[in-house]
Wavefront OBJ file of the C-alpha trace (Angstrom):
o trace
v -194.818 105.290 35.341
v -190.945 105.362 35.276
v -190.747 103.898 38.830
v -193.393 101.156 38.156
v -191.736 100.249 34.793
v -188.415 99.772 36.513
v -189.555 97.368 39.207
v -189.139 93.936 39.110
v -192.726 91.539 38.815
v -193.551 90.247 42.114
v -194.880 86.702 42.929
v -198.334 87.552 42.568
v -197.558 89.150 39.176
v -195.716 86.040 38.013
v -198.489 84.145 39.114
v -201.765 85.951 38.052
v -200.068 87.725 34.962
v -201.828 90.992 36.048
v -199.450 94.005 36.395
v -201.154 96.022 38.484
v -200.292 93.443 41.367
v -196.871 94.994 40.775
v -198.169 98.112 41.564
v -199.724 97.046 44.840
v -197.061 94.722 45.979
v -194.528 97.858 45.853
v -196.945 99.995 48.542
v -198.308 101.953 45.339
v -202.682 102.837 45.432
v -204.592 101.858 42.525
v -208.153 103.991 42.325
v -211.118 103.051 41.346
v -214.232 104.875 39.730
v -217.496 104.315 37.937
v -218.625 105.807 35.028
v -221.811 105.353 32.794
v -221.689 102.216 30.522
v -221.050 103.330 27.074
v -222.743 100.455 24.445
v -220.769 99.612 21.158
v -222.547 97.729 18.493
v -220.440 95.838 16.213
v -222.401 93.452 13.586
v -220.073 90.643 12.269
v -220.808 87.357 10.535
v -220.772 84.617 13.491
v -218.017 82.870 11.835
v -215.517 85.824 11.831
v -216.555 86.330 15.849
v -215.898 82.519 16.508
v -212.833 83.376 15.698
v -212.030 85.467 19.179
l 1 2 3 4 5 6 7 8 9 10 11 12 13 14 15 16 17 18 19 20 21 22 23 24 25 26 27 28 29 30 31 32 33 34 35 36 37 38 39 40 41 42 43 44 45 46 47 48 49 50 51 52
């Protein structure tokens, strides 16, 4: 994390705003794995979730 945090955004970082790109534009590996999906229930009133 020290190393990533000191390198500079690359073009593809500037231009999709995702920082992993960083990652992958410096040579780094990003892994991938599935896990079960976990379901959250949240009950608010439709005008509070219009909100998001």
């Amino acid at each position: 994390m020290e190393r990533f945090t000191r390198l500079p955004a690359g073009r593809l970082e500037q231009i999709e705003k995702l920082e992993q790109l960083r990652a992958l534009e410096s040579g780094a590996a990003i892994a991938v794995g599935l896990r079960p999906m976990i379901r959250a229930w949240a009950w608010i009133p439709l005008e509070d979730a219009e909100k998001f």
